[in-house]
ChimeraX commands (.cxc) that place a marker at each C-alpha (Angstrom):
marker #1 position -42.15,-23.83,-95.94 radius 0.5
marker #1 position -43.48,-21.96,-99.29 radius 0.5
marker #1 position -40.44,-23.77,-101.16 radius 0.5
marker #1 position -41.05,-27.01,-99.85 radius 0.5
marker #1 position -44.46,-26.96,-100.42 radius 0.5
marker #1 position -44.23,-25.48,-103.96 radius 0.5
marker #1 position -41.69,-28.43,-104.62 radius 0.5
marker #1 position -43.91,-30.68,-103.38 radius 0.5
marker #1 position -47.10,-29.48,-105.95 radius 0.5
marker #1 position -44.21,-29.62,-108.98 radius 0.5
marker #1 position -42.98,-32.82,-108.10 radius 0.5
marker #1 position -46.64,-34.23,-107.88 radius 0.5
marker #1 position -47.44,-32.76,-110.88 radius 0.5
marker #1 position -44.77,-33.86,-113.15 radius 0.5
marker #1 position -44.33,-37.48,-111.89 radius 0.5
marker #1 position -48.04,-38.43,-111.06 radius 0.5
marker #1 position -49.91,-36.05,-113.07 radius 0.5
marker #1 position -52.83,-35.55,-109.90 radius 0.5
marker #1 position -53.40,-32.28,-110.71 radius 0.5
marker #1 position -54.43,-32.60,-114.50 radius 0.5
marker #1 position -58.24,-32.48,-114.68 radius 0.5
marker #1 position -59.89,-35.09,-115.53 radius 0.5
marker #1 position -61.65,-35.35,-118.83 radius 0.5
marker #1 position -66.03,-35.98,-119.05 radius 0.5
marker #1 position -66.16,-40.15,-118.83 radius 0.5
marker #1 position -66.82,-40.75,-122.51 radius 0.5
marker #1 position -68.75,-44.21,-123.54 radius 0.5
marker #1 position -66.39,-47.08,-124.34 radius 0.5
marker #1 position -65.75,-48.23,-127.58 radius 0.5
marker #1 position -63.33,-50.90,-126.73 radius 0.5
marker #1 position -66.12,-53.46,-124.76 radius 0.5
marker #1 position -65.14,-55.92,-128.22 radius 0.5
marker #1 position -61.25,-56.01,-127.03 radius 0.5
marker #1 position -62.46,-57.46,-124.01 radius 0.5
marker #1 position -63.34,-60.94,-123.05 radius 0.5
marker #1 position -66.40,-61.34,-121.10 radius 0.5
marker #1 position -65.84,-65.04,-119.64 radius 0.5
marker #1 position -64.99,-66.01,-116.21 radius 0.5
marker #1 position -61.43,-66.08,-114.77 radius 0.5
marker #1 position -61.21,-69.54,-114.98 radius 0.5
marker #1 position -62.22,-69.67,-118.87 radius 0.5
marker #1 position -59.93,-66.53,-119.46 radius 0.5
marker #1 position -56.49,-68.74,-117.98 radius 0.5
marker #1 position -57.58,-71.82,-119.88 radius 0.5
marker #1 position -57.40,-69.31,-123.25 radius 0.5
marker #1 position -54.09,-67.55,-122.44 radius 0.5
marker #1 position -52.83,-71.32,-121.72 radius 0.5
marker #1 position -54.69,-72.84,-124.99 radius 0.5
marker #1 position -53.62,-69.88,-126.91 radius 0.5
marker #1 position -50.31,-69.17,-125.50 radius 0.5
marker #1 position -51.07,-65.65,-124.95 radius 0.5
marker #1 position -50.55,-63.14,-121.80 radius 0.5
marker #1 position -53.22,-61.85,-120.23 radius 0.5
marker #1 position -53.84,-57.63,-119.45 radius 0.5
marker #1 position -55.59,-57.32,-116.74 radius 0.5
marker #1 position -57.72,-53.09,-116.36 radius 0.5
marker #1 position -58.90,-53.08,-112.52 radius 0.5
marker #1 position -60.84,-50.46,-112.76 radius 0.5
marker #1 position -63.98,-48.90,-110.86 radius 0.5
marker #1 position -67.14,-47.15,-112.07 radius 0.5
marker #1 position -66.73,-42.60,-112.07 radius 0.5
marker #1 position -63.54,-43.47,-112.04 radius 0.5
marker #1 position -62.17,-40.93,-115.03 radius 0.5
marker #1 position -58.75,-41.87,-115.64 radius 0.5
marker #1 position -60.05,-45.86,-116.73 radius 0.5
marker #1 position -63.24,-44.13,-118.51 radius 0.5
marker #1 position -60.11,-42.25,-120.66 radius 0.5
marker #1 position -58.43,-45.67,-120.98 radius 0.5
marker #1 position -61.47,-46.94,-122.59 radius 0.5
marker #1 position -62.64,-44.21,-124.89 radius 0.5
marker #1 position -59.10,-42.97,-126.16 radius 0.5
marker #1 position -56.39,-45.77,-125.47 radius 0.5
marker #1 position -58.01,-49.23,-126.00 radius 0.5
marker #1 position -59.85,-49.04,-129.24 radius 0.5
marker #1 position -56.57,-46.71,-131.12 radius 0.5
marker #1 position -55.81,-49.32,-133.53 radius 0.5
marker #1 position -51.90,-49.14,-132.51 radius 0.5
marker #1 position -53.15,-50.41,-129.04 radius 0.5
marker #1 position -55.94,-52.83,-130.31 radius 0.5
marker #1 position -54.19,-54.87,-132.49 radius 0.5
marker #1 position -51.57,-56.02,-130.38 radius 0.5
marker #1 position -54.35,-56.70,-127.42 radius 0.5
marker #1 position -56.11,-58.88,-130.42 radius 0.5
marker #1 position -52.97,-60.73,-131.57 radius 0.5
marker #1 position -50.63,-61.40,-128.50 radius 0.5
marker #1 position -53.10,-60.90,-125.13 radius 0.5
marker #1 position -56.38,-62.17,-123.84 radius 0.5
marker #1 position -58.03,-58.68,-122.30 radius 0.5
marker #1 position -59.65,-58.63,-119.35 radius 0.5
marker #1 position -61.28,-56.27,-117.14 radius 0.5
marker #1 position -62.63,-56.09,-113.41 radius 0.5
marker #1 position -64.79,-54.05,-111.14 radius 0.5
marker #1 position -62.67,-53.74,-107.67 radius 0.5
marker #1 position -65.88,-52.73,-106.06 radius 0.5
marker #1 position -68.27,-55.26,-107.73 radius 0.5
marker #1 position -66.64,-58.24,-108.74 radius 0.5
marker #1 position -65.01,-60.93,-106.62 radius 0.5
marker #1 position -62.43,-61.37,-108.97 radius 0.5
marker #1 position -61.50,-57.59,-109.04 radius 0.5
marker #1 position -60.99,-57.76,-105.35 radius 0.5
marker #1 position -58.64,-60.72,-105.39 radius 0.5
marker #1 position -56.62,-59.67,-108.14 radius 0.5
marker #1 position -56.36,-56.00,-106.36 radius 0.5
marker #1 position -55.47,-57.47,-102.61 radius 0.5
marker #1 position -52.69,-59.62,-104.52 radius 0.5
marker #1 position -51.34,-56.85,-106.11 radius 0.5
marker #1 position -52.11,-54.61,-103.11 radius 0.5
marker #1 position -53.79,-52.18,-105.70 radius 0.5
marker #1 position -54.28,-48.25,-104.91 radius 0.5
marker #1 position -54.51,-46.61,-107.73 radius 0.5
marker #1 position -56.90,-46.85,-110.84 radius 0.5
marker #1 position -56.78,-48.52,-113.20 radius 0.5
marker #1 position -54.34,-50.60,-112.20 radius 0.5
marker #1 position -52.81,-52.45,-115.42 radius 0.5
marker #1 position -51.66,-56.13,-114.56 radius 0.5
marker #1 position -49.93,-57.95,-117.28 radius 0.5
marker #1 position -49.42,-61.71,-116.69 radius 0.5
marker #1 position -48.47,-65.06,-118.15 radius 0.5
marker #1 position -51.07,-67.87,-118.04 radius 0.5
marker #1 position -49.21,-69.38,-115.29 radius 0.5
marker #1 position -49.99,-66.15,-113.26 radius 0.5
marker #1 position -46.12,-65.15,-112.89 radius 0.5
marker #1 position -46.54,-61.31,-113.01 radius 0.5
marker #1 position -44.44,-59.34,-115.69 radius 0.5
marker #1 position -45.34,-55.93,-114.43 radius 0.5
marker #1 position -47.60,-53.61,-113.06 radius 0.5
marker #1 position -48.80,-49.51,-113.65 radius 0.5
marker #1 position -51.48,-47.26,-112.81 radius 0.5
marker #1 position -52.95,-44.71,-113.72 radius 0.5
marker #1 position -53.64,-43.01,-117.33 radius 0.5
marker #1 position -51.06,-44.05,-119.90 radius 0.5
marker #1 position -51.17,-42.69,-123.21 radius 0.5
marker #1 position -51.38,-44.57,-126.30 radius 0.5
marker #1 position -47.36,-44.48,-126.44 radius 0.5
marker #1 position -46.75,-45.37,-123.02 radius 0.5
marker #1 position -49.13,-47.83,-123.14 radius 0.5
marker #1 position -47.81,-49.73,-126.32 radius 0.5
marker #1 position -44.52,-49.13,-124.55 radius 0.5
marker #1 position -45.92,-51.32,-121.70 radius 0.5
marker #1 position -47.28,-53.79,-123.52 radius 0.5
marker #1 position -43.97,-54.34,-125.64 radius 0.5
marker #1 position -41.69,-54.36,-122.68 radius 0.5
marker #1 position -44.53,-57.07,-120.85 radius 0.5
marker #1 position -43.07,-59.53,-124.20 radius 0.5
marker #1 position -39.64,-58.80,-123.50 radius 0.5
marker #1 position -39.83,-59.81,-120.00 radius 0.5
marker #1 position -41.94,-62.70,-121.11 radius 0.5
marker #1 position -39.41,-63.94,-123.32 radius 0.5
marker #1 position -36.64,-63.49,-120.76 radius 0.5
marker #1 position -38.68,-65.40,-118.11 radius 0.5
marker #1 position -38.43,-61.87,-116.00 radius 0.5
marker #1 position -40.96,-62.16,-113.88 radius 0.5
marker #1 position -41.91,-60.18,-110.49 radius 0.5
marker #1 position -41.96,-61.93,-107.17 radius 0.5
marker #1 position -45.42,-62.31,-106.22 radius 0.5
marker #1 position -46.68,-65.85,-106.02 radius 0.5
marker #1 position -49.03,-67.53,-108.66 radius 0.5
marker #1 position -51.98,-68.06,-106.38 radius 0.5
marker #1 position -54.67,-66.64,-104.35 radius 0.5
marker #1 position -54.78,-68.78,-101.52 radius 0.5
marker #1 position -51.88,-67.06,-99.28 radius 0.5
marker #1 position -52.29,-67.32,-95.80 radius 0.5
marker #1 position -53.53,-63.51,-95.77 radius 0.5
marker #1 position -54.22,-61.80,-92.29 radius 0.5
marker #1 position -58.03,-61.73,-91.57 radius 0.5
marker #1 position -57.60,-57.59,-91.45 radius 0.5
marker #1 position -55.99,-57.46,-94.73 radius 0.5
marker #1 position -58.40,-59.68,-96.50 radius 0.5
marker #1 position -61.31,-57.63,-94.97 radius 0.5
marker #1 position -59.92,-54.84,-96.42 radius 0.5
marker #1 position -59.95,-55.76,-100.01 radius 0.5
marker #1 position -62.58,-57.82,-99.70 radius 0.5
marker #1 position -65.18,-55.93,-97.62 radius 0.5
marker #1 position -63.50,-52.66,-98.05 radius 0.5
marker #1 position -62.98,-52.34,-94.47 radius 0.5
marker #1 position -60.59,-49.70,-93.93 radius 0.5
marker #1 position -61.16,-48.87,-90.35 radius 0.5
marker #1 position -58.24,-51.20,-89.49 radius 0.5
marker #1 position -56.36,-51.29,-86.22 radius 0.5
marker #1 position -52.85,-49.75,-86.47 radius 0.5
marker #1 position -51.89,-52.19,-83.25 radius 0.5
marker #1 position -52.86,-55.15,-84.87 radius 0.5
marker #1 position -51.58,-54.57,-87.99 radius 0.5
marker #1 position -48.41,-53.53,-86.16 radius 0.5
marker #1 position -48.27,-57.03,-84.15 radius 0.5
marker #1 position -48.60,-58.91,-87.33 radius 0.5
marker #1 position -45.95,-57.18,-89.26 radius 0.5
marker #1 position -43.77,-57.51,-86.37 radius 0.5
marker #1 position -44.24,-61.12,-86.03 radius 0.5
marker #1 position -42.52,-61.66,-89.90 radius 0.5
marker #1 position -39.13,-62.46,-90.84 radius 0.5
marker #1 position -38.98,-60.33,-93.91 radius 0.5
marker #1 position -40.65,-56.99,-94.99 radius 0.5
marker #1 position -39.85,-57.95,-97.91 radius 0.5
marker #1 position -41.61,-61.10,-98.31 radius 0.5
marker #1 position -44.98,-61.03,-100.48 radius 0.5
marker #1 position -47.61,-60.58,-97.50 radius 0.5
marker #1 position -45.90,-57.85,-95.45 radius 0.5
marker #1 position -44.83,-56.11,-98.53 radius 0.5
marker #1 position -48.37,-55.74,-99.84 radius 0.5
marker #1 position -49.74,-55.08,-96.62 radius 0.5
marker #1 position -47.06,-52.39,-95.89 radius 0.5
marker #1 position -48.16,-50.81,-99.54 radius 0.5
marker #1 position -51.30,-51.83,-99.99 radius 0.5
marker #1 position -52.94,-50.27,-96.64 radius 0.5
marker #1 position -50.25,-47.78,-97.07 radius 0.5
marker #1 position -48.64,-47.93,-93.44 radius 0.5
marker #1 position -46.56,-44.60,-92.27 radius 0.5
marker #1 position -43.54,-44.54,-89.81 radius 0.5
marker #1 position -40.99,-47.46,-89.54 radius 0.5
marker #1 position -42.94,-48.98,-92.65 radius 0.5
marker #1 position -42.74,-46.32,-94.40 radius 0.5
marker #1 position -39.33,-45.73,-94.02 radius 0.5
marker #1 position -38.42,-49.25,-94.83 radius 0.5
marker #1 position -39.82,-48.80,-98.40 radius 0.5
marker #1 position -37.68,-46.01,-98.93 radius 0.5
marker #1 position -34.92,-47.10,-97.28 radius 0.5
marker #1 position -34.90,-50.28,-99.81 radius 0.5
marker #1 position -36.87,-48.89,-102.96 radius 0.5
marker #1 position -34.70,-50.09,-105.47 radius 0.5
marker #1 position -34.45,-53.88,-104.73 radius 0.5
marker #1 position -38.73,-53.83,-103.91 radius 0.5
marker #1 position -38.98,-51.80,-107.15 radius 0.5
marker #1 position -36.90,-55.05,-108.47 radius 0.5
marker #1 position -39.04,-57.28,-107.27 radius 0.5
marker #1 position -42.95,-56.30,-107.02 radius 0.5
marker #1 position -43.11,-53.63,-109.72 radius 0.5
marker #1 position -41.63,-49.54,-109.83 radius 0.5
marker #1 position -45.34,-48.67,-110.16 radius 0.5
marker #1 position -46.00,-49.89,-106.63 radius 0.5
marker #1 position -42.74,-48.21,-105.16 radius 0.5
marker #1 position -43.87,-44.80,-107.25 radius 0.5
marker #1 position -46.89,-44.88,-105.44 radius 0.5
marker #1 position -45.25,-45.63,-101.93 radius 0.5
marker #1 position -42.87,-42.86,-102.57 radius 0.5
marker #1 position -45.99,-40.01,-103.14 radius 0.5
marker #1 position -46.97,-40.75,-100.03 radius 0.5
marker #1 position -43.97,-40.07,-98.42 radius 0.5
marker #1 position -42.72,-37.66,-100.41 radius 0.5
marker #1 position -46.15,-35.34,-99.03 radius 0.5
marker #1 position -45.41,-36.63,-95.70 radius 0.5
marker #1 position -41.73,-35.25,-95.56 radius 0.5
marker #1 position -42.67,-32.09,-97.13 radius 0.5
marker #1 position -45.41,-31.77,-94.15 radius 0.5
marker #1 position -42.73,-31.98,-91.85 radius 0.5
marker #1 position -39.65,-30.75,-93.36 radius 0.5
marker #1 position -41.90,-27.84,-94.40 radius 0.5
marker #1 position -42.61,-27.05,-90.63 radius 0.5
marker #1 position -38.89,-27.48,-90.29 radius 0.5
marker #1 position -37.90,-25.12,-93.31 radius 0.5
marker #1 position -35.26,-27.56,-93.89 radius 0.5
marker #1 position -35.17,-27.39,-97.49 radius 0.5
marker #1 position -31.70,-29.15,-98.16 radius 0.5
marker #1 position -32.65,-32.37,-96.58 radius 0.5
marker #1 position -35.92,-32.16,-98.45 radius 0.5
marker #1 position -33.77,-31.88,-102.24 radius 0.5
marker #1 position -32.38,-35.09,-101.06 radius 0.5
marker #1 position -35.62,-36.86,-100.42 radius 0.5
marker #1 position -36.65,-35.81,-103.86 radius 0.5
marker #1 position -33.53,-37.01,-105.58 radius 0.5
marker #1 position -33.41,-40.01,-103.89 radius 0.5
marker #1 position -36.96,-40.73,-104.66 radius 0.5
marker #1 position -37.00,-39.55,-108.32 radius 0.5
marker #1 position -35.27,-42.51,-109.88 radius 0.5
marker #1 position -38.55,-44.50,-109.56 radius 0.5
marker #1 position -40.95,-42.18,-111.33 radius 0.5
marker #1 position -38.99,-43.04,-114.87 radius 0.5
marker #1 position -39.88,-46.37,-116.79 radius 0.5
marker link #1:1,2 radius 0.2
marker link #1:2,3 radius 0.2
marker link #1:3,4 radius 0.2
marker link #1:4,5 radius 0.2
marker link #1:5,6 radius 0.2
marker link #1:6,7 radius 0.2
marker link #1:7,8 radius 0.2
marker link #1:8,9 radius 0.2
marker link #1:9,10 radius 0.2
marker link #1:10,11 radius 0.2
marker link #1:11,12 radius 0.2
marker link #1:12,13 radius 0.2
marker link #1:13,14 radius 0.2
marker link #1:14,15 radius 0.2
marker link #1:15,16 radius 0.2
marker link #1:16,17 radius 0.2
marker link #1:17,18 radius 0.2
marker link #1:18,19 radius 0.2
marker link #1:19,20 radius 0.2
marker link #1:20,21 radius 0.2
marker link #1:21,22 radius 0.2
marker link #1:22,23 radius 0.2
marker link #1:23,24 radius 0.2
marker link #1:24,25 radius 0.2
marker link #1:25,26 radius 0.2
marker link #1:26,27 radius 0.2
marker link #1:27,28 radius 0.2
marker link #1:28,29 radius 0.2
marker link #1:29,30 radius 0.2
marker link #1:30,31 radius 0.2
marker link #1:31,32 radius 0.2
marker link #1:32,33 radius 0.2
marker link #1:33,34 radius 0.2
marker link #1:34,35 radius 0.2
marker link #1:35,36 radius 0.2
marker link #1:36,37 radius 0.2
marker link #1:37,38 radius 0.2
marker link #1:38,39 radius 0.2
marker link #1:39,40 radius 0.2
marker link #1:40,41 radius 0.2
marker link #1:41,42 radius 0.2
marker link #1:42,43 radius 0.2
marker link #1:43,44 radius 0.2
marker link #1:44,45 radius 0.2
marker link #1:45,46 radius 0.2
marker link #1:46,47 radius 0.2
marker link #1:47,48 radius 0.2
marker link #1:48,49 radius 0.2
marker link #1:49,50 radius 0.2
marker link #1:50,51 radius 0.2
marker link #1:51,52 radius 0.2
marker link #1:52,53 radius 0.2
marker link #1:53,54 radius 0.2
marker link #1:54,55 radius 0.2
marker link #1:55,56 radius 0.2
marker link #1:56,57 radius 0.2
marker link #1:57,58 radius 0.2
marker link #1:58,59 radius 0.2
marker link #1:59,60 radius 0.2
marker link #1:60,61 radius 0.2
marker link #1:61,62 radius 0.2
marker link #1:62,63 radius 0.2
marker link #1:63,64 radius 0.2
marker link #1:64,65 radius 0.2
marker link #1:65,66 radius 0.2
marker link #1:66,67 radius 0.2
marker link #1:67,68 radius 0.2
marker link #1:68,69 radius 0.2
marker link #1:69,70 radius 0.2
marker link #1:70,71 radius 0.2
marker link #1:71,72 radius 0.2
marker link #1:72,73 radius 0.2
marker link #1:73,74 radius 0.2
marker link #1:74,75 radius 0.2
marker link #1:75,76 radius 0.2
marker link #1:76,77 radius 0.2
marker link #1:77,78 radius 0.2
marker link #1:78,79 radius 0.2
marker link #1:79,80 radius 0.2
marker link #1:80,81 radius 0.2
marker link #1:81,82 radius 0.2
marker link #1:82,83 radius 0.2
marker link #1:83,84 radius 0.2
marker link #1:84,85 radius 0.2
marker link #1:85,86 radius 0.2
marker link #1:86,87 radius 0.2
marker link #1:87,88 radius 0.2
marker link #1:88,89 radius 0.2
marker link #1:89,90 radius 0.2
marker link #1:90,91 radius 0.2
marker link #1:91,92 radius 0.2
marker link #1:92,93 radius 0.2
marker link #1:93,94 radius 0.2
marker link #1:94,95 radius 0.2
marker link #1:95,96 radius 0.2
marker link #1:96,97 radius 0.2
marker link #1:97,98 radius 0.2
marker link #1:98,99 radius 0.2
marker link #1:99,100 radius 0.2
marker link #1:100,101 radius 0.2
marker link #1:101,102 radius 0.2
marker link #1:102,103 radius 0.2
marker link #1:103,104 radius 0.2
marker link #1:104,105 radius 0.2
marker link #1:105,106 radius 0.2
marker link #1:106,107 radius 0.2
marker link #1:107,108 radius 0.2
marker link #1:108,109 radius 0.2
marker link #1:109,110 radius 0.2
marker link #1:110,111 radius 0.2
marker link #1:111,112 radius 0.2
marker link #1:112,113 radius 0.2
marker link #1:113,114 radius 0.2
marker link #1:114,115 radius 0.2
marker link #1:115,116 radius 0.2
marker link #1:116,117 radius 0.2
marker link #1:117,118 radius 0.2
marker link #1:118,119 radius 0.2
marker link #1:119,120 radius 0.2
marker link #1:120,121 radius 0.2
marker link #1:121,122 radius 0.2
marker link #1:122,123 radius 0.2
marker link #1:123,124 radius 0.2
marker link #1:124,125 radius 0.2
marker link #1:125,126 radius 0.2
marker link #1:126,127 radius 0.2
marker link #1:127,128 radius 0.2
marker link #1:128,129 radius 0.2
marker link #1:129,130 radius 0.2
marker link #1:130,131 radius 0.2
marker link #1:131,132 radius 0.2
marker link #1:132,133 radius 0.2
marker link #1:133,134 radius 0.2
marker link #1:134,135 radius 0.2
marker link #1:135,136 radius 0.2
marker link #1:136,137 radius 0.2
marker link #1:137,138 radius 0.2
marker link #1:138,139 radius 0.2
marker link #1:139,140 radius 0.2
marker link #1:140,141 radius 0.2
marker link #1:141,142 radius 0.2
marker link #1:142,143 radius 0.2
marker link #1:143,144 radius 0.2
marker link #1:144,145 radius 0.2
marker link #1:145,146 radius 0.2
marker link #1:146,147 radius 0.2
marker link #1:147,148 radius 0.2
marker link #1:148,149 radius 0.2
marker link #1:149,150 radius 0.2
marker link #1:150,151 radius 0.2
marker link #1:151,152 radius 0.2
marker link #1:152,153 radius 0.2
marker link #1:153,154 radius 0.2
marker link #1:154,155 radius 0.2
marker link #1:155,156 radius 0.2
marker link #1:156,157 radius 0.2
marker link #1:157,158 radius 0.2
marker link #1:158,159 radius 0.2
marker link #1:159,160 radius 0.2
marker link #1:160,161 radius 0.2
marker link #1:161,162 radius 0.2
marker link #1:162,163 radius 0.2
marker link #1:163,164 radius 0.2
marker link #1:164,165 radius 0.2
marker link #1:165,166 radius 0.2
marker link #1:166,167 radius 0.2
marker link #1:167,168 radius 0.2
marker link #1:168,169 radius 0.2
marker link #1:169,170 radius 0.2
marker link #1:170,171 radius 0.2
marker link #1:171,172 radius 0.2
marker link #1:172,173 radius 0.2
marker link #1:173,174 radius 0.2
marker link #1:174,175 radius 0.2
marker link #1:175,176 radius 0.2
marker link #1:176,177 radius 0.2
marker link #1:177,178 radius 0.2
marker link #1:178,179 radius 0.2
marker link #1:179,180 radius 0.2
marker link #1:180,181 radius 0.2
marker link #1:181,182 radius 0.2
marker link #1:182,183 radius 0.2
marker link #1:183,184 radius 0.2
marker link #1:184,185 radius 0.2
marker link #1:185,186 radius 0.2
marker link #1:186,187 radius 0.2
marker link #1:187,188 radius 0.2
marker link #1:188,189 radius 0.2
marker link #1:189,190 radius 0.2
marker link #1:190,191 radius 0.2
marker link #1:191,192 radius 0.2
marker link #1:192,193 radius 0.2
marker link #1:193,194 radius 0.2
marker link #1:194,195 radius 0.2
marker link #1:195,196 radius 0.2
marker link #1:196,197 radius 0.2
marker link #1:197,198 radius 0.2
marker link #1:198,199 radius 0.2
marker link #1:199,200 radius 0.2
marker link #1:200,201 radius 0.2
marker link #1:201,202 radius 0.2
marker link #1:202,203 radius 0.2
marker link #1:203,204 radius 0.2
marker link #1:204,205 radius 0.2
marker link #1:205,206 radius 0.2
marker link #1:206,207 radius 0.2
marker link #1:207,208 radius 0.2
marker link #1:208,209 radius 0.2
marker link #1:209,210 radius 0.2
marker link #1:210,211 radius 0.2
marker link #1:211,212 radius 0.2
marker link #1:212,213 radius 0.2
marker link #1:213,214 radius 0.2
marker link #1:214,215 radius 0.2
marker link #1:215,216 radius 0.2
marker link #1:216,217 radius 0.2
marker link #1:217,218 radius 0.2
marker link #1:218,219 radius 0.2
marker link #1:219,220 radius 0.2
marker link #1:220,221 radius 0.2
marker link #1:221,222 radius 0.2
marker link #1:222,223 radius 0.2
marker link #1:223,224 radius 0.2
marker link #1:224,225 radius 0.2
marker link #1:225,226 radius 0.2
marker link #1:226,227 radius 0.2
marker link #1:227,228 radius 0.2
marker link #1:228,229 radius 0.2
marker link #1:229,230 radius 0.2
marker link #1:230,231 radius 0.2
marker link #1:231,232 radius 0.2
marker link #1:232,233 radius 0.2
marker link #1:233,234 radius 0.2
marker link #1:234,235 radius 0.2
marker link #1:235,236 radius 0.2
marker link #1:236,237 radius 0.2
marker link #1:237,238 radius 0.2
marker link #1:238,239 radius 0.2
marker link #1:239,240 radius 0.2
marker link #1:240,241 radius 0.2
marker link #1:241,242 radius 0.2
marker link #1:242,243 radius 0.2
marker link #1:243,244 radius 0.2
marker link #1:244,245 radius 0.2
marker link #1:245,246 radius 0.2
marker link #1:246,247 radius 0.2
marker link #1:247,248 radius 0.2
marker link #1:248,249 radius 0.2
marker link #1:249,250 radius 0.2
marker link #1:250,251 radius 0.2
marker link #1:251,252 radius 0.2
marker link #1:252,253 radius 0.2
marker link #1:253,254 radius 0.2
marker link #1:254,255 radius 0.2
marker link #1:255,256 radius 0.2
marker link #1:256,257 radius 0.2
marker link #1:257,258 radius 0.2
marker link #1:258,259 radius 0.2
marker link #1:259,260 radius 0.2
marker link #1:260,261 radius 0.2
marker link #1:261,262 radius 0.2
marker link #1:262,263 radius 0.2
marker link #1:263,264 radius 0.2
marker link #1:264,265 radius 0.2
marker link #1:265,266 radius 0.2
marker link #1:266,267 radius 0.2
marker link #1:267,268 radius 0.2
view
């Protein structure tokens, strides 16, 4: 159980960096990188420009996005390439109406989440969390490679998807007092997992047991086609889970395999 467990805390530690504490939110010096008109006004740029548009969902005490802001954004390795080739824009999830579409699109969990699209909407990728000013810059220059490859991620280019009433309530009204057996029914009801709606409501509310199983079970091509960040955080979860039972179990062979099966995804 000790082995499993201690596993568990190194694994966490190394691929999702939970356990580093967080810095004192510092004031942000990068408000001037960041367009302050409406959604509407900020697609009409990115199409009048031909620029893609970074999207920071963020949320306020939230210290990882307050990092983002005071040491990330304004570097002027990251700055100039948001001024010359993207039209910045950032988002409450709590607050705005915008922030809570974009983040039940994306089925969002983790802050900030860093969307990176094309003015048509097609999604190039997708990460959360802190990202240094290398990693970042790293993200941004892959975004232009996919961009010029016409690599885009499966979601759709609109909001208007013919969301369950549960899942909308829960991004939208941060319901999260949701019925398993409805959910359940719903899901059931699909032809594909995979498809855009189940998959974000699989991730997104972060369902356990058969749903859980099936993200494993088919990481890579999901990974492929919604974004390794959203996988990586999928995997945490079950990662913790196995290592609760597996742990009980003292099986720590089986539990190895979960972790090299599952470490593939926390690379970009």
């Amino acid at each position: 159980m000790q082995a499993i467990m201690k596993k568990t805390i190194i694994f966490l530690f190394l691929f999702q960096g939970i356990l580093l504490n967080a810095q004192d939110a510092k004031k942000s010096n990068s408000d001037h990188i960041f367009s302050t008109n409406s959604w509407e006004q900020i697609l009409q740029q990115a199409q009048k420009e031909n620029k893609l548009i970074f999207i920071d969902l963020y949320f306020e005490g939230c210290h990882p996005c307050a990092e983002m802001e005071a040491d990330v954004y304004p570097n002027p390795k990251v700055a100039t390439v948001l001024k010359k080739d993207f039209i910045s824009f950032k988002s409450d999830v709590f607050k705005e109406q915008i922030g809570m579409k974009l983040s039940m699109k994306y089925a969002v969990t983790g802050f900030p989440t860093l969307l990176i699209l094309t003015p048509k909407m097609e999604l190039l990728d997708i990460a959360s969390g802190f990202r240094s000013v290398d990693e970042f810059s790293d993200l941004l220059a892959d975004s232009k490679k996919y961009a010029n490859q016409k690599k885009y991620k499966n979601f759709s280019t609109s909001f208007e998807l013919d969301y369950p009433d549960f899942y909308r309530a829960s991004y939208m009204e941060n319901k999260r007092d949701l019925s398993f057996e409805e959910i359940d029914t719903y899901l059931k009801q699909q032809k594909s997992l995979s498809d855009e709606i189940p998959f974000a409501i699989i991730t997104g509310l972060r369902l356990g047991g058969v749903y859980q199983e099936y993200i494993f079970d088919n990481a890579q091509q999901l990974a492929n086609d919604y974004g390794r960040m959203t996988i990586r955080n999928s995997l945490i979860t079950i990662v913790i889970n196995r290592a609760k039972i597996l742990g009980k179990e003292n099986d720590l062979a089986v539990f190895n395999k979960v972790l090299k099966e599952s470490q593939t995804h926390f690379y970009r």
